[in-house]
ZANU-522312 format. One record per residue: residue in three letters; x, y, z of N, C-alpha, C in turn. Coordinates in steps of 0.02 Angstrom, whole numbers, plus 50000, padded with zeros to 5 digits. Layout:
BEGIN
AlaXYZXYZXYZ...
This chain:
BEGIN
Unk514045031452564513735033452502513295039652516Unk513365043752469512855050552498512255048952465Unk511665053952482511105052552468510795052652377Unk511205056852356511235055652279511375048752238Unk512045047552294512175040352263511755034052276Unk511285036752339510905031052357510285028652304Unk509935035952280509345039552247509555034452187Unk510215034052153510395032952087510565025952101Unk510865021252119510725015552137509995012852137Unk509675013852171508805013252181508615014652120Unk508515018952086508305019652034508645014351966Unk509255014251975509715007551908509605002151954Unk509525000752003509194993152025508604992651988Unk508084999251994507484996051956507294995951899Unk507745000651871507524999551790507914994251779Unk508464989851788508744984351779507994977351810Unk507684977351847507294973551849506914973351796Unk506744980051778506034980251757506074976851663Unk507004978951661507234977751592507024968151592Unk507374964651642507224957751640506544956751635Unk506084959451672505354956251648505044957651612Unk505394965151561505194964651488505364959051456Unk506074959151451506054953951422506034945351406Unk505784944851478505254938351502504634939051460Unk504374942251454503814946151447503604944451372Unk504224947151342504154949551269504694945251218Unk505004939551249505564935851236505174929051157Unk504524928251188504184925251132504104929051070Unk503774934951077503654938451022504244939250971Unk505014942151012505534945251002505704938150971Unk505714932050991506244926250943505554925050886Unk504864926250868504514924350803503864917250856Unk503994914250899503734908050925502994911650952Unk502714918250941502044922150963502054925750923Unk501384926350913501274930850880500604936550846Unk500414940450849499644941550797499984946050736Unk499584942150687499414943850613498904948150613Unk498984954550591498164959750592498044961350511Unk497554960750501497464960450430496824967050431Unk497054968650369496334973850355496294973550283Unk495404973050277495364967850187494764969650200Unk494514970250120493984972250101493454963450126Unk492974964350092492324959250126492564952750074Unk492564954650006492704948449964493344944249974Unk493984947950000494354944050028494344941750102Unk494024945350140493724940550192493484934450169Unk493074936050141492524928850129492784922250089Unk493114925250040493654921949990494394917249982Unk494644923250010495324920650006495694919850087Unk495474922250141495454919950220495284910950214Unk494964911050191494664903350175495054898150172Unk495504900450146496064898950094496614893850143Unk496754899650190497484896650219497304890950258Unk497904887650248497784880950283497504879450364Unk497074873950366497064874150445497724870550464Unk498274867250447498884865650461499174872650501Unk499094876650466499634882850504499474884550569Unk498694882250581498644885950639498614879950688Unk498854875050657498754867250707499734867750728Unk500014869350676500734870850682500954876150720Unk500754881950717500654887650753500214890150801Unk499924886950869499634888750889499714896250941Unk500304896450936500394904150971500264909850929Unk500254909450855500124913950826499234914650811Unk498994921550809498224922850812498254926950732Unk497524928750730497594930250670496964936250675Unk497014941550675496354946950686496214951850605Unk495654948050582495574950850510494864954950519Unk494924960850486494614966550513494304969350431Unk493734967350432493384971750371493494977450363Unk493864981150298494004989750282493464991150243Unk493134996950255492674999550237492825005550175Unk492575002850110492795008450055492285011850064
């Protein structure tokens, strides 16, 4: 094998690894079973309607998070 062919082997060995432990990695997110919800909401629906959703979903879903972020008018 000449040294080009060696260079290029080495290199598709590792991006072929690196492809598997993406998607080890990222295999939860990719089938729905993880997840974050990012929300951006004014204060009254913070306070209001966040309230709201069930604590069931997140007793059912515990891989999914939920990051709600006050928008500032």
């Amino acid at each position: 094998m000449t040294p080009v062919g060696r260079t290029l082997l080495h290199n598709a060995s590792l991006v072929l690894q690196q492809t598997k432990c993406l998607r080890g990695g990222l295999g939860d997110y990719a089938s729905g079973f993880k997840g974050i919800v990012r929300l951006l909401c004014n204060i009254s629906t913070l306070s209001e309607r966040l309230r709201q959703i069930p604590s069931g979903f997140f007793a059912d879903h515990p891989a999914i998070s939920v990051d709600a972020r006050r928008a500032y008018q």
